[in-house]
C-alpha positions as CSV (number, residue, x, y, z in Angstrom):
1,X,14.6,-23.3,-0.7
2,X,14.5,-27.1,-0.2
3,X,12.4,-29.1,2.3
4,X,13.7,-30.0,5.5
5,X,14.3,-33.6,4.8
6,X,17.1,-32.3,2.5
7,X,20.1,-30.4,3.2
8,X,20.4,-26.4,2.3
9,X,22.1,-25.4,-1.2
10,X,25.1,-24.1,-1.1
11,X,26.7,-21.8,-3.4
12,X,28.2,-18.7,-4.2
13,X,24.9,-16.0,-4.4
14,X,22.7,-18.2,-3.2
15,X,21.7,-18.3,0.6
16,X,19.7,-21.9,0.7
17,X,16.8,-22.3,3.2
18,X,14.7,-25.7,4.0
19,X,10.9,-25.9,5.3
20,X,9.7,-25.6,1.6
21,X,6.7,-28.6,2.7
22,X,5.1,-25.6,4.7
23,X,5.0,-23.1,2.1
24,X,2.5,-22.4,-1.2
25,X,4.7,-22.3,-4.7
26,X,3.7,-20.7,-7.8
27,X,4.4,-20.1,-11.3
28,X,5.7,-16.9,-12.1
29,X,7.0,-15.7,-15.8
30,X,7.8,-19.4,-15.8
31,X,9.8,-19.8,-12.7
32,X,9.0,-21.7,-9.4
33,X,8.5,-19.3,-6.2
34,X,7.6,-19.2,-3.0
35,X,3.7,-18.0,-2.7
36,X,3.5,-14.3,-2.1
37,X,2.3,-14.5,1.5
38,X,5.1,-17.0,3.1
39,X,7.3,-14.8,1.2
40,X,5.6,-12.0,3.0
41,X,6.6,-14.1,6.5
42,X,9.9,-15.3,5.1
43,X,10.8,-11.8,4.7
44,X,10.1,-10.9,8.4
45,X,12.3,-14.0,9.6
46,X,15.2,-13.7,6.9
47,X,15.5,-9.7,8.0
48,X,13.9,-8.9,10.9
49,X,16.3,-5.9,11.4
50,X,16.7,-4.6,7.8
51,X,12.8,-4.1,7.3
52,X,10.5,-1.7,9.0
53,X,7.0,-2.1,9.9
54,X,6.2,0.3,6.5
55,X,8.6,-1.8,4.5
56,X,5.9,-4.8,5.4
57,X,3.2,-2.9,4.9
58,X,4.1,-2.1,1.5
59,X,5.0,-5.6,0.7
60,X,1.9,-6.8,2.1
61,X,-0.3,-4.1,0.3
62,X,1.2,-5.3,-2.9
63,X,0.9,-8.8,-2.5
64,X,-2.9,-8.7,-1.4
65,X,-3.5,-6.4,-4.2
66,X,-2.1,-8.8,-6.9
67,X,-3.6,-11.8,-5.4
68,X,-7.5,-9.8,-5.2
69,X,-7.0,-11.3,-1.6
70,X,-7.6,-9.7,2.2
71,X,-5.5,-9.4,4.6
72,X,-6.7,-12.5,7.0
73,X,-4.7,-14.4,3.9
74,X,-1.5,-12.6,5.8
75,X,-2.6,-13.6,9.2
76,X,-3.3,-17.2,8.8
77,X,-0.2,-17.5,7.6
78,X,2.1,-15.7,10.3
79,X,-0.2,-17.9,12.8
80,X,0.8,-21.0,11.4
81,X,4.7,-20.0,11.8
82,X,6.6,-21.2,14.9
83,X,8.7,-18.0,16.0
84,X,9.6,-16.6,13.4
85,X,11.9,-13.7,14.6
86,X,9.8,-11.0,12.7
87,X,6.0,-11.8,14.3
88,X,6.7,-8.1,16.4
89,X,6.8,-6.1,13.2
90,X,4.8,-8.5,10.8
91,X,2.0,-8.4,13.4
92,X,2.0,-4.3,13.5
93,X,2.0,-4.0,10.0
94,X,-0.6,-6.7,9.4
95,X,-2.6,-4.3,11.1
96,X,-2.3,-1.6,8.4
97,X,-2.1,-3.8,5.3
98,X,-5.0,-3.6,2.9
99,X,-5.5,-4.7,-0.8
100,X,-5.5,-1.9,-3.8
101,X,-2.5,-0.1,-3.7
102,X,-1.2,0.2,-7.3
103,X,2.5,1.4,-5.8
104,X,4.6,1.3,-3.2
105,X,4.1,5.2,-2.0
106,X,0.2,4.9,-2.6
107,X,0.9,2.6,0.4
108,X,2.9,5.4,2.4
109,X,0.2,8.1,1.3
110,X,-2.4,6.0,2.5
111,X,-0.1,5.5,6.4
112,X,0.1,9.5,6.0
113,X,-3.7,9.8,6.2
114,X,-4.4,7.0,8.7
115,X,-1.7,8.0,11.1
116,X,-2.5,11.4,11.4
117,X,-6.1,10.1,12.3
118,X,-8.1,10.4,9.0
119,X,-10.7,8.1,8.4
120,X,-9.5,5.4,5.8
121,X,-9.9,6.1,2.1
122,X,-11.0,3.8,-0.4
123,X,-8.4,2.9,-3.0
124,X,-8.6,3.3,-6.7
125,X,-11.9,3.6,-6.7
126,X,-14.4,4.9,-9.1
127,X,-15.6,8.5,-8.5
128,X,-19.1,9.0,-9.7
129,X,-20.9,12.4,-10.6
130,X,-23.9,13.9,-9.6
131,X,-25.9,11.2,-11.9
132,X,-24.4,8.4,-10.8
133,X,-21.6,8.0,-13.9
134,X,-18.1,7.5,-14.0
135,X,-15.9,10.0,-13.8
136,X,-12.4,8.9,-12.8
137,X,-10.6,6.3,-10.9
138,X,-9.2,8.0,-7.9
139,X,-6.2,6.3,-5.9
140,X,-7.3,7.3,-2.4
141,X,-11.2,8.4,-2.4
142,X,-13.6,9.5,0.6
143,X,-16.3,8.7,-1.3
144,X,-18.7,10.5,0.5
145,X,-17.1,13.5,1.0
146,X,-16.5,13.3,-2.5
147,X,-12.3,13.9,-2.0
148,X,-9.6,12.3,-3.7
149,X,-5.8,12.4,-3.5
150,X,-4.1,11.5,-6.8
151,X,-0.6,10.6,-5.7
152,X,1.5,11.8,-8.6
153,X,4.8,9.9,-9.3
154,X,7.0,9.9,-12.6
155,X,4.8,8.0,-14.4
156,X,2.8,10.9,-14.3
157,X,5.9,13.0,-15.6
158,X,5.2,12.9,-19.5
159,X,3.7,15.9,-20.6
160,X,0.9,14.1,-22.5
161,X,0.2,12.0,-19.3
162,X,0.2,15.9,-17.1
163,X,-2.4,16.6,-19.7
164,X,-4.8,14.0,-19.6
165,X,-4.3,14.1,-15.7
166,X,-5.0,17.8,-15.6
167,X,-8.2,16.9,-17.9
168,X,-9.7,14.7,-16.3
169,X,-9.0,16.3,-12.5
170,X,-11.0,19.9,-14.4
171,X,-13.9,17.5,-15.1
172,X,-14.1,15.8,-11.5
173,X,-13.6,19.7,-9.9
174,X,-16.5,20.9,-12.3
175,X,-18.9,18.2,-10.9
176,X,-18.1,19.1,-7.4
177,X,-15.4,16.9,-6.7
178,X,-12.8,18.5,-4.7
179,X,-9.2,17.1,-5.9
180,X,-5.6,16.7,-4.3
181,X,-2.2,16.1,-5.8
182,X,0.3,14.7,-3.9
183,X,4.0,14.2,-4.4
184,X,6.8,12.5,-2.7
185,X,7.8,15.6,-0.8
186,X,4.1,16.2,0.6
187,X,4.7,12.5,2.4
188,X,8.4,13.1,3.2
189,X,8.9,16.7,4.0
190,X,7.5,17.7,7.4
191,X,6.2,21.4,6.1
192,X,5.0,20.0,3.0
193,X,2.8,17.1,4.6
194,X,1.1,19.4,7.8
195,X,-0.3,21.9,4.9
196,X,-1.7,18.7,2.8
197,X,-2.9,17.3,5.9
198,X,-4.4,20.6,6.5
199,X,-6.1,21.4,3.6
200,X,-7.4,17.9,3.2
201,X,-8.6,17.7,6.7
202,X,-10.6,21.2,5.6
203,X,-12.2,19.5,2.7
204,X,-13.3,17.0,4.4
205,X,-14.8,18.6,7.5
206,X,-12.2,17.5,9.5
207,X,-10.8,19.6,12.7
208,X,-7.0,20.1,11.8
209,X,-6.5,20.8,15.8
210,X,-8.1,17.1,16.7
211,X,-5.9,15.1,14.3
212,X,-2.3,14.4,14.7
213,X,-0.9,16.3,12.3
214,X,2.7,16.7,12.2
């Protein structure tokens, strides 16, 4: 990306762009780039069609999460674009984004819950006990119900890591705390995701019939 003053570059694998004058940079590992949030616009103008609204999301989560930022950081800049062919989508998601998502289906767990009419969970937070110390970091926490969902991805695959997971979950459940695992196919498959929904909606007092559970 150039400014405007100057004319696109042109060559083979690179698709030049100009209005760099608008736009933040940063120093990443070295190299110059666009600041995350015009990126975060730039992708909703560049391919409006390719991305959907959870694609943004996700890329917005991850964004505001690395830059300890909120999610008015987002909206001031899609306010100052001029029509940039993405505001529909980028507006929806902005909506939905919020910082402390540690991975991109953390994001799409958390839309699972909010969509089907849960009240939002905190994210990565700590989960105290009955004392008032730490027990855990939990990825998506109603702290006052004292639930957490631990989404579980292949990170988590490693034997030793299913062991000090399965450790630390024992001592949260022996303090009171009641404790979900969730996989890829709870958020993806339909059957899968109505029982989670189900059982978490239990847990936390919730009437399964008055959500939208599907």
């Amino acid at each position: 990306m150039r400014s405007s003053d100057r004319t696109r570059i042109r060559r083979t694998g690179c698709r030049g762009h100009r209005g760099l004058e608008t736009r933040g940079v940063e120093i990443v590992k070295g190299l110059r780039v666009v600041h995350g949030p015009d990126t975060w616009c730039d992708l909703g103008d560049m391919l409006p069609s390719l991305l959907t609204v959870d694609d943004f999301v996700v890329i917005g989560d991850a964004i505001l999460t690395r830059l300890g930022e909120e999610p008015s950081v987002l909206a001031r800049v899609l306010e100052s674009r001029v029509r940039p062919r993405g505001r529909n989508r980028l507006g929806e998601a902005l909506g939905l984004i919020r910082a402390g998502a540690r991975s991109p289906m953390e994001s799409l767990t958390r839309l699972m819950f909010v969509r089907a009419g849960f009240p939002e969970p905190s994210l990565n937070t700590s989960v105290l006990d009955v004392d008032g110390g730490w027990l855990l970091t939990g990825d998506l926490v109603w702290e006052k119900k004292r639930v957490v969902a631990e989404y579980q991805g292949a990170t988590h695959a490693p034997i030793s890591q299913r062991s000090h997971d399965a450790d630390r979950m024992a001592v949260a459940v022996d303090d009171g705390v009641r404790m979900f695992e969730v996989f890829a196919e709870d958020v993806f498959d339909s059957r899968r995701r109505i029982r989670l929904l189900t059982r978490i909606a239990k847990a936390l007092g919730l009437d399964p019939g008055q959500l939208r559970i599907a």
